[in-house]
mmCIF file as gemmi writes it, N, C-alpha and C atoms, coordinates in Angstrom:
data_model
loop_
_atom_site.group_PDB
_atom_site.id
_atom_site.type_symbol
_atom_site.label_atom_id
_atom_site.label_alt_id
_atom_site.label_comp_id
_atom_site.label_asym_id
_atom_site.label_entity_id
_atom_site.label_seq_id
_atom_site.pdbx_PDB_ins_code
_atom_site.Cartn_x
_atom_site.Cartn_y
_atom_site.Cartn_z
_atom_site.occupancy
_atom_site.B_iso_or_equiv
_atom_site.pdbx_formal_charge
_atom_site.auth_seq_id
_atom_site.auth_asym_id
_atom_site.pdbx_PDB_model_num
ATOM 1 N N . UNK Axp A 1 ? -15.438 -77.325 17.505 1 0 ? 1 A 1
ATOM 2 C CA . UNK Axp A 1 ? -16.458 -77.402 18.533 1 0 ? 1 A 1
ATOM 3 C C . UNK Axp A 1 ? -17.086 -76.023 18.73 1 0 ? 1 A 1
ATOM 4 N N . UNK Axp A 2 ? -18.199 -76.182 18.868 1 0 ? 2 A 1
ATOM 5 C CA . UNK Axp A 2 ? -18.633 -74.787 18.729 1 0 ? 2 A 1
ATOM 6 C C . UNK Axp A 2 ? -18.837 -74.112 20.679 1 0 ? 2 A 1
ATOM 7 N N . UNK Axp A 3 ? -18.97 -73.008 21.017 1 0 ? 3 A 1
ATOM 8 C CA . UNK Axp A 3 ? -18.796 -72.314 22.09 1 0 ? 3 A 1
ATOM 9 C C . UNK Axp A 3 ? -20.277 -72.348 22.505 1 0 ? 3 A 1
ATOM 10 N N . UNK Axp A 4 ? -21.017 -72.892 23.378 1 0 ? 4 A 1
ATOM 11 C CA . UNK Axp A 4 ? -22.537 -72.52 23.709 1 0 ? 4 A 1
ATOM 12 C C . UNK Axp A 4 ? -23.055 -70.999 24.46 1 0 ? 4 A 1
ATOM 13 N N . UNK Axp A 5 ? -21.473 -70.43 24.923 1 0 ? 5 A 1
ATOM 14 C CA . UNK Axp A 5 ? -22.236 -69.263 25.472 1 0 ? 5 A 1
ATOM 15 C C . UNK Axp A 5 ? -21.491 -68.331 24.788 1 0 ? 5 A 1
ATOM 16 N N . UNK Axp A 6 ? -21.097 -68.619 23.668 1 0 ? 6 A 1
ATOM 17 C CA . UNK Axp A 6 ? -20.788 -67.349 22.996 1 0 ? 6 A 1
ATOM 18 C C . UNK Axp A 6 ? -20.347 -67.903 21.274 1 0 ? 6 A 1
ATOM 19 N N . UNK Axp A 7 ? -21.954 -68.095 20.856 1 0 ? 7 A 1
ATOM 20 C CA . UNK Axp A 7 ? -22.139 -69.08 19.596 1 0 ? 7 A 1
ATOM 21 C C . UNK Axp A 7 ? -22.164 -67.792 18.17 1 0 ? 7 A 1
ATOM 22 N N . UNK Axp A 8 ? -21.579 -68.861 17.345 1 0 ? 8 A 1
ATOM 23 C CA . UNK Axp A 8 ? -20.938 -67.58 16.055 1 0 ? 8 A 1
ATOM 24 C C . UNK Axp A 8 ? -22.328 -66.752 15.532 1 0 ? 8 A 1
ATOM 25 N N . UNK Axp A 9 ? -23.733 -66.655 15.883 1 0 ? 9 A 1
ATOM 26 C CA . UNK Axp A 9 ? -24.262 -65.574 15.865 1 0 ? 9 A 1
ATOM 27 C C . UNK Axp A 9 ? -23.873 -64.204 16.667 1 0 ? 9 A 1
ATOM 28 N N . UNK Axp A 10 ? -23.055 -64.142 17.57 1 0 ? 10 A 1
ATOM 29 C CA . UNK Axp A 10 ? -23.002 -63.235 18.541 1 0 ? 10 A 1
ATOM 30 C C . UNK Axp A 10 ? -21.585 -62.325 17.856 1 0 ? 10 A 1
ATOM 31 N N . UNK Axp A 11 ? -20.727 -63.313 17.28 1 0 ? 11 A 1
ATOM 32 C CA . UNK Axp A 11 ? -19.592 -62.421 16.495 1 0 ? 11 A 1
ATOM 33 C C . UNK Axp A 11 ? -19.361 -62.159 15.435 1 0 ? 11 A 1
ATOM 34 N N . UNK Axp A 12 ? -20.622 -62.973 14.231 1 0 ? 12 A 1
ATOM 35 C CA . UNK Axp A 12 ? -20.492 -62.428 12.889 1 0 ? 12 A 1
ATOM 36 C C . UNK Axp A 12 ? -21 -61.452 12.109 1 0 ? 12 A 1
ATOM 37 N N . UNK Axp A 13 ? -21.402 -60.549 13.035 1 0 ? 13 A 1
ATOM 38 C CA . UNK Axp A 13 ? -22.008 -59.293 12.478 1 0 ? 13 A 1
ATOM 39 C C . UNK Axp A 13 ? -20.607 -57.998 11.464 1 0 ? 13 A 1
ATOM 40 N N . UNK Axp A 14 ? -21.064 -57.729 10.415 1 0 ? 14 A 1
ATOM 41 C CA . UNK Axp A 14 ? -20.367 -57.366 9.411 1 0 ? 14 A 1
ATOM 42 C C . UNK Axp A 14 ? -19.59 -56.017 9.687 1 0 ? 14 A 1
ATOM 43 N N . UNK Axp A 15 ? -19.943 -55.138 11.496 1 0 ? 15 A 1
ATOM 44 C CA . UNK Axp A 15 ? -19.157 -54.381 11.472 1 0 ? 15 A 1
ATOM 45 C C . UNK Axp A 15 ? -17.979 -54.816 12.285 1 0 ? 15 A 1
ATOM 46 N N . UNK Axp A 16 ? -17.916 -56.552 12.475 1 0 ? 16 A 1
ATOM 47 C CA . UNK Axp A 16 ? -16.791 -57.123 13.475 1 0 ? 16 A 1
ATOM 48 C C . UNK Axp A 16 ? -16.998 -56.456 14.671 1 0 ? 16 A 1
ATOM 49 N N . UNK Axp A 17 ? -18.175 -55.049 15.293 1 0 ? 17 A 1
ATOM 50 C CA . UNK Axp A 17 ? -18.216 -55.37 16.726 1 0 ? 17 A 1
ATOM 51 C C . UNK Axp A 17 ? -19.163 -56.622 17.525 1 0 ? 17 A 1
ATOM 52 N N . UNK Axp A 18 ? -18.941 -57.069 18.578 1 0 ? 18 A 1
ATOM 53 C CA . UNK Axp A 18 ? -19.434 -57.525 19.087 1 0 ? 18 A 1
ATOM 54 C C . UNK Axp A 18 ? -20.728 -56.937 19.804 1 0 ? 18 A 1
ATOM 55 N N . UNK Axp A 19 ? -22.432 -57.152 19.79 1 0 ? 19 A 1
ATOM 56 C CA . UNK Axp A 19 ? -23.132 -56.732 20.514 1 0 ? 19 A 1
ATOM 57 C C . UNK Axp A 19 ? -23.468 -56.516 21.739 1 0 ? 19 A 1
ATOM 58 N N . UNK Axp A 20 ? -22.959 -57.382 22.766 1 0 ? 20 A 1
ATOM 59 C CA . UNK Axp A 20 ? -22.161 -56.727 24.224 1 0 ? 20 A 1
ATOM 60 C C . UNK Axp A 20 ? -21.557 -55.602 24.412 1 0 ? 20 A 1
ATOM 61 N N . UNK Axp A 21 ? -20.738 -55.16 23.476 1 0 ? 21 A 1
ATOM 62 C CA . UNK Axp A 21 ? -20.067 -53.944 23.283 1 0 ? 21 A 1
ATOM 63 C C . UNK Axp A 21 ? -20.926 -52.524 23.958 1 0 ? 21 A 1
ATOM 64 N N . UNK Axp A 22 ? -21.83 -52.814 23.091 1 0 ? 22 A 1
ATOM 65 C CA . UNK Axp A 22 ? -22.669 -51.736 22.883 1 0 ? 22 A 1
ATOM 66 C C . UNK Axp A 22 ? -23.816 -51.906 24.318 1 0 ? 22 A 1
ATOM 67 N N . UNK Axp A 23 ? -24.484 -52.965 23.981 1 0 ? 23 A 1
ATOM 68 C CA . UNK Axp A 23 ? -25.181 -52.926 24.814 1 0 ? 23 A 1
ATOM 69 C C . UNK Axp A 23 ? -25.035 -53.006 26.596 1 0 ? 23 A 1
ATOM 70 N N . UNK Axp A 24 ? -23.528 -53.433 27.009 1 0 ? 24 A 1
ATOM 71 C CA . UNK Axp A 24 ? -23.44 -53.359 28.296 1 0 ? 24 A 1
ATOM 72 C C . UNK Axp A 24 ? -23.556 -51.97 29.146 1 0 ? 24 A 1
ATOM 73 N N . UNK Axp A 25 ? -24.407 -51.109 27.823 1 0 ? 25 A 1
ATOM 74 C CA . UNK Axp A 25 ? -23.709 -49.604 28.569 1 0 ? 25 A 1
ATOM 75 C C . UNK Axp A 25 ? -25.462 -49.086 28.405 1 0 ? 25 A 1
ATOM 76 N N . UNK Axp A 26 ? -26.339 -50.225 28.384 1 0 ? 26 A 1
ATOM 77 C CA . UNK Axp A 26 ? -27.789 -50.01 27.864 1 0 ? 26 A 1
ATOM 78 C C . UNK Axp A 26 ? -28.712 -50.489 29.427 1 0 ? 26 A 1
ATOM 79 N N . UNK Axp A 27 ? -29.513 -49.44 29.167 1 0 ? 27 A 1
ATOM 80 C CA . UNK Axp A 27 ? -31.068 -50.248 30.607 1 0 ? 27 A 1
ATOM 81 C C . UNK Axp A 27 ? -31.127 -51.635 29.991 1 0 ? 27 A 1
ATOM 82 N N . UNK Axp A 28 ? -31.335 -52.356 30.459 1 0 ? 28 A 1
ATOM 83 C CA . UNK Axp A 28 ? -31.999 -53.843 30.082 1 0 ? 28 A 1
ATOM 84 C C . UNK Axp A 28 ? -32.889 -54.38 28.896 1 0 ? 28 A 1
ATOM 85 N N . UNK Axp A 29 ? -33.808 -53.5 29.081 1 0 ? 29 A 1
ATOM 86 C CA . UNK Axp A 29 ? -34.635 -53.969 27.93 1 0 ? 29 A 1
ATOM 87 C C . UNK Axp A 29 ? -34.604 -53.255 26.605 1 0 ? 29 A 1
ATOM 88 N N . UNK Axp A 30 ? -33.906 -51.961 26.719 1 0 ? 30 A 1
ATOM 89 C CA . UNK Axp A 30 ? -33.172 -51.153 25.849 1 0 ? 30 A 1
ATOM 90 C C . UNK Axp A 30 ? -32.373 -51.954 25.364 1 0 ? 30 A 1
ATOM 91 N N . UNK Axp A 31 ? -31.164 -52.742 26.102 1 0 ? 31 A 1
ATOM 92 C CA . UNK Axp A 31 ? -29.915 -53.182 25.632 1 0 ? 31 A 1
ATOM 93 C C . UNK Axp A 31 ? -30.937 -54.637 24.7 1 0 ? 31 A 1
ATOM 94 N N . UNK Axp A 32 ? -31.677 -55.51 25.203 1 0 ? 32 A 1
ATOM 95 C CA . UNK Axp A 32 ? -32.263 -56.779 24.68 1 0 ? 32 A 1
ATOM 96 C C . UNK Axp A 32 ? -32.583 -56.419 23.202 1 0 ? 32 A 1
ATOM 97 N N . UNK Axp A 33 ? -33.351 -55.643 23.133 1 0 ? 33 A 1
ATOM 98 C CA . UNK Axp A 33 ? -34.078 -55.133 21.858 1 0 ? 33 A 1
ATOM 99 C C . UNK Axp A 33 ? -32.922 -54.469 20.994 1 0 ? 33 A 1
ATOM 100 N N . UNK Axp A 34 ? -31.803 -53.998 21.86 1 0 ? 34 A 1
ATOM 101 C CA . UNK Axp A 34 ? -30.734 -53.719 20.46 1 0 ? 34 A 1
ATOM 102 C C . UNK Axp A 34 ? -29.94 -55.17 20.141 1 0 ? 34 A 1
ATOM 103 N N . UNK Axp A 35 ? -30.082 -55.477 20.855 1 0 ? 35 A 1
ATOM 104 C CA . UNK Axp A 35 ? -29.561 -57.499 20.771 1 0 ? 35 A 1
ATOM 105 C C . UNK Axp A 35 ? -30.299 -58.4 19.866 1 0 ? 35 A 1
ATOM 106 N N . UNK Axp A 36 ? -31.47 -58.122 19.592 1 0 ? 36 A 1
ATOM 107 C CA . UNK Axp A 36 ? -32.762 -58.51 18.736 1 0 ? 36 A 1
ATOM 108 C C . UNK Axp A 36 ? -32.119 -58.345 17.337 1 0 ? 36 A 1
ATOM 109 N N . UNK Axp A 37 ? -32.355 -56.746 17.366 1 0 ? 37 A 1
ATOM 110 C CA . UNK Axp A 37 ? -31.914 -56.191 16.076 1 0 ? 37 A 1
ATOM 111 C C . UNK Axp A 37 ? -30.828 -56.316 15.555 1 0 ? 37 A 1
ATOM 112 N N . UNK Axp A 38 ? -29.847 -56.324 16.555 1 0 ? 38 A 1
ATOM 113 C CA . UNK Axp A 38 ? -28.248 -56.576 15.932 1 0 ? 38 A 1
ATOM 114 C C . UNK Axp A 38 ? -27.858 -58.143 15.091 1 0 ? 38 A 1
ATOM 115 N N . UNK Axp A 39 ? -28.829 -58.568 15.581 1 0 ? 39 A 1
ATOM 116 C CA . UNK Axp A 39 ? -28.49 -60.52 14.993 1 0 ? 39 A 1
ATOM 117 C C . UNK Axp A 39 ? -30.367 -60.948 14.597 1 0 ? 39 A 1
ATOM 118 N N . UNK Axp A 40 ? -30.725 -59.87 13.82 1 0 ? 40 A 1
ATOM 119 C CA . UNK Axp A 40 ? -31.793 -60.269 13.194 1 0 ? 40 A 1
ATOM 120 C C . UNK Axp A 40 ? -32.048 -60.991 11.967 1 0 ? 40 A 1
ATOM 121 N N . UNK Axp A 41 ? -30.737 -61.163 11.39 1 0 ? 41 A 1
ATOM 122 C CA . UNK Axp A 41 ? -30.902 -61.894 9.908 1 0 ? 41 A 1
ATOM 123 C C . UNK Axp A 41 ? -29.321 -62.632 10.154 1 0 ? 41 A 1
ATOM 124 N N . UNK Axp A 42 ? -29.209 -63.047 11.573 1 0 ? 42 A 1
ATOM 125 C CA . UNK Axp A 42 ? -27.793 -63.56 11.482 1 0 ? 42 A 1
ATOM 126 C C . UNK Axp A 42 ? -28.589 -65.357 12.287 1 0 ? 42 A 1
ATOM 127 N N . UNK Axp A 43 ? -29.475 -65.396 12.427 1 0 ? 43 A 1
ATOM 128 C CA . UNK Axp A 43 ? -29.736 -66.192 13.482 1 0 ? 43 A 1
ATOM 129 C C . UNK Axp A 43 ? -30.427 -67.371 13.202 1 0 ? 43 A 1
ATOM 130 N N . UNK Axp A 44 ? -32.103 -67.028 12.704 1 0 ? 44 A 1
ATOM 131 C CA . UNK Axp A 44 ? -33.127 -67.474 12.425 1 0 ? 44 A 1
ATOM 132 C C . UNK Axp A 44 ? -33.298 -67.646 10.553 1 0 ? 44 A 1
ATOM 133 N N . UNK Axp A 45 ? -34.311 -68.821 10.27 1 0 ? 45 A 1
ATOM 134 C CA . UNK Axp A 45 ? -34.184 -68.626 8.791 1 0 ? 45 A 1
ATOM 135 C C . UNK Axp A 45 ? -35.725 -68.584 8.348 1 0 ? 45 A 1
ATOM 136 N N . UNK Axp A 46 ? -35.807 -67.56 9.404 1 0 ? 46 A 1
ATOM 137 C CA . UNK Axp A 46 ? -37.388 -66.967 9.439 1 0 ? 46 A 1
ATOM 138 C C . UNK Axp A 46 ? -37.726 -65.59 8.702 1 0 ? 46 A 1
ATOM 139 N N . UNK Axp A 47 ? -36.389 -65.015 8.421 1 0 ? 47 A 1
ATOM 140 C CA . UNK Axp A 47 ? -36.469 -63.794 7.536 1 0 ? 47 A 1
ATOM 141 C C . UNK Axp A 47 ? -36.134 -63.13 9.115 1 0 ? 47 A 1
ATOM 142 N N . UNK Axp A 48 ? -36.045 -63.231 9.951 1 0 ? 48 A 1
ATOM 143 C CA . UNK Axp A 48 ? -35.707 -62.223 10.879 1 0 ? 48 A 1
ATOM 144 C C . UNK Axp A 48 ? -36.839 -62.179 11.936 1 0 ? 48 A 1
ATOM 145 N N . UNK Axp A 49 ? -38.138 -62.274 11.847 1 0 ? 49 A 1
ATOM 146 C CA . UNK Axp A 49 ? -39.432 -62.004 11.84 1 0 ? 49 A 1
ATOM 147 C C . UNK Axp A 49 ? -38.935 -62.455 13.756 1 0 ? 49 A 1
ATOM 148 N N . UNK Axp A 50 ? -38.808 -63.597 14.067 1 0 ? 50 A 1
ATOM 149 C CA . UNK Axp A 50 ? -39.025 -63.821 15.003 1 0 ? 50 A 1
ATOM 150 C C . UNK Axp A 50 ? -38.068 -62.97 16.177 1 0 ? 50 A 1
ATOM 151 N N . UNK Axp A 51 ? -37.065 -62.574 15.959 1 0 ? 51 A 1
ATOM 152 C CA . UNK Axp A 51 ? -35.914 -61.53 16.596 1 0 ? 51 A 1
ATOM 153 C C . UNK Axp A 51 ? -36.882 -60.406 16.681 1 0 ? 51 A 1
ATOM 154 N N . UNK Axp A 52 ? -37.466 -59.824 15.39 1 0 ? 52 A 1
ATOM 155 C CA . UNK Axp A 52 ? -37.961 -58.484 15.492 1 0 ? 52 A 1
ATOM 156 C C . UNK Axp A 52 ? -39.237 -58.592 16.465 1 0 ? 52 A 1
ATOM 157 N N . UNK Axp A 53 ? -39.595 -59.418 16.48 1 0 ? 53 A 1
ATOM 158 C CA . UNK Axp A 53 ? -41.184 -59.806 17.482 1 0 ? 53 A 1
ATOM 159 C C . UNK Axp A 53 ? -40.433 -59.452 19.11 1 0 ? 53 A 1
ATOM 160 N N . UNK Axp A 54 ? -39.038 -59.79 19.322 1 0 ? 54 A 1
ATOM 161 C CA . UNK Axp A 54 ? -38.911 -59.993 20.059 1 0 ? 54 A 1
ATOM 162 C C . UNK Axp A 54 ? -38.18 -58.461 20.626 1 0 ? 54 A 1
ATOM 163 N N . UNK Axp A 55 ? -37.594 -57.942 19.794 1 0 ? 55 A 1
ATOM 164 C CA . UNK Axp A 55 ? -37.019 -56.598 19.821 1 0 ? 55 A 1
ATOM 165 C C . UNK Axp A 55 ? -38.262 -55.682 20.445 1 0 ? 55 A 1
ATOM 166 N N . UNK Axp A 56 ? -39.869 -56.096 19.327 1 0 ? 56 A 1
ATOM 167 C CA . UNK Axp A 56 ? -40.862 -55.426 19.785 1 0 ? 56 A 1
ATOM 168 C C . UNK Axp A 56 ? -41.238 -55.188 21.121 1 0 ? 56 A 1
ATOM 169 N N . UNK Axp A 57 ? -40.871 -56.684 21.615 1 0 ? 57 A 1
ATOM 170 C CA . UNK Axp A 57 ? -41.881 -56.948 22.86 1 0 ? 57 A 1
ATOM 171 C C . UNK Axp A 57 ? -41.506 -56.027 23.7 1 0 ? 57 A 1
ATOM 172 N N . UNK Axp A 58 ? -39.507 -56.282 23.867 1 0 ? 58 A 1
ATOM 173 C CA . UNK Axp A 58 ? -38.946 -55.22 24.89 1 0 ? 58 A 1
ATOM 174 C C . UNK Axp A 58 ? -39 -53.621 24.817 1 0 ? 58 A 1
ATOM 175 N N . UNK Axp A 59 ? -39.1 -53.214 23.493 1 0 ? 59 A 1
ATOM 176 C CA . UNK Axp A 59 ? -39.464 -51.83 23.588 1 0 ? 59 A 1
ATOM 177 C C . UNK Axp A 59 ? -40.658 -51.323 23.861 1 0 ? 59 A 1
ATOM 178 N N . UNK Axp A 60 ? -41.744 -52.379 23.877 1 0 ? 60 A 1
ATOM 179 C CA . UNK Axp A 60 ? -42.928 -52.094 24.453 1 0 ? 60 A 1
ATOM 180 C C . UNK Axp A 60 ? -42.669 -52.288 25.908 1 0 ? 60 A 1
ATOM 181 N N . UNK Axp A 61 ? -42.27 -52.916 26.418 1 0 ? 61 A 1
ATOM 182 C CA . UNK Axp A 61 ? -41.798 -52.942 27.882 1 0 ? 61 A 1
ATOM 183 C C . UNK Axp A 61 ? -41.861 -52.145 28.711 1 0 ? 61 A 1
ATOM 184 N N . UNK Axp A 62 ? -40.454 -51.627 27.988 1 0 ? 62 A 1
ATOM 185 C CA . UNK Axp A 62 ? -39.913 -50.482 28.244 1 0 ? 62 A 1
ATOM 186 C C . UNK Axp A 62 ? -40.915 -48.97 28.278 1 0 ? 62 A 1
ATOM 187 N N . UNK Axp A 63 ? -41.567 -48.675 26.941 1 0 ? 63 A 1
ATOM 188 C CA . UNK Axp A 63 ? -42.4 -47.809 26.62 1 0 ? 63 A 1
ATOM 189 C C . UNK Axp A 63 ? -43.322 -48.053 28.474 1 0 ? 63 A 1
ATOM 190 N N . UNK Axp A 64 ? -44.286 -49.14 28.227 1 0 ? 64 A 1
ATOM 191 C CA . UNK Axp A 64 ? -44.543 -49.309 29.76 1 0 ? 64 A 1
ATOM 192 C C . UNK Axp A 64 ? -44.455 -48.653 30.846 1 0 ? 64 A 1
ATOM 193 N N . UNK Axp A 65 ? -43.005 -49.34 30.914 1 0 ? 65 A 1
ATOM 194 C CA . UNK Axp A 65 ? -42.35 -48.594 32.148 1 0 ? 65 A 1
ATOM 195 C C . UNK Axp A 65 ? -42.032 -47.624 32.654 1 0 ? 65 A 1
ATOM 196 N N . UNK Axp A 66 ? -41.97 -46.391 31.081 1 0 ? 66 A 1
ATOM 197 C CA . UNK Axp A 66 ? -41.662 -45.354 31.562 1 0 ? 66 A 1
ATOM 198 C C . UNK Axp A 66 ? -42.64 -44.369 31.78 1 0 ? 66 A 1
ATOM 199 N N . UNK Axp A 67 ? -43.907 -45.393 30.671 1 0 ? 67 A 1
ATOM 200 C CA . UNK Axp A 67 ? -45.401 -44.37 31.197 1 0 ? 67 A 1
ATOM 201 C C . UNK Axp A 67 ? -45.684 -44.616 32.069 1 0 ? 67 A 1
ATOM 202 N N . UNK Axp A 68 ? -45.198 -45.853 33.37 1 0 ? 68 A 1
ATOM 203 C CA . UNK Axp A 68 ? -45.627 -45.953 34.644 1 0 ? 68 A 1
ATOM 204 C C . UNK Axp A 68 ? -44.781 -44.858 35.248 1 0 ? 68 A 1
ATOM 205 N N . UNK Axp A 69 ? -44.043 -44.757 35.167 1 0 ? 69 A 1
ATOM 206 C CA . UNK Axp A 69 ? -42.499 -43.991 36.207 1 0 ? 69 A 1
ATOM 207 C C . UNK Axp A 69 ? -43.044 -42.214 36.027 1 0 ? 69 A 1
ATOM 208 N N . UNK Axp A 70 ? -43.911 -41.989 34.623 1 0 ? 70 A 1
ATOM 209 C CA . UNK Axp A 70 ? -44.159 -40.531 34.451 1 0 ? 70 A 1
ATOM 210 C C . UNK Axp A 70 ? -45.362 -39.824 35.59 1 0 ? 70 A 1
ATOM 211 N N . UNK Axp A 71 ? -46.124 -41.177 36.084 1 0 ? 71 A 1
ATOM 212 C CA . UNK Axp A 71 ? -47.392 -40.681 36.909 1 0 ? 71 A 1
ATOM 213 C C . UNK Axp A 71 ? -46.883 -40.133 37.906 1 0 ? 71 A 1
């Protein structure tokens, strides 16, 4: 039976860490976009394309946010 909130994209990444790991120690949209990337060719059988769109979005976000926070 498979786990819905913690489905074998989230633990088969080839260095055996888990991406929570890393990212619970990340800003938000920092941590999303390393979540993107970490399970970008583990997920989709889109070539990745759609993870990385999505990695994009949040680092543009982010970028955003911090050119708002600089004024």
């Amino acid at each position: 039976m498979s786990d819905y909130t913690n489905p074998e994209h989230y633990t088969v990444h080839p260095s055996g860490v888990e991406c929570i790991q890393i990212t619970e120690h990340m800003m938000f949209n920092l941590g999303s976009a390393i979540k993107y990337i970490w399970r970008v060719d583990l997920k989709h059988s889109d070539n990745g394309i759609a993870d990385l769109k999505k990695a994009a979005w949040y680092i543009n976000r982010e970028i955003k946010r911090r050119e708002k926070n600089d004024c």
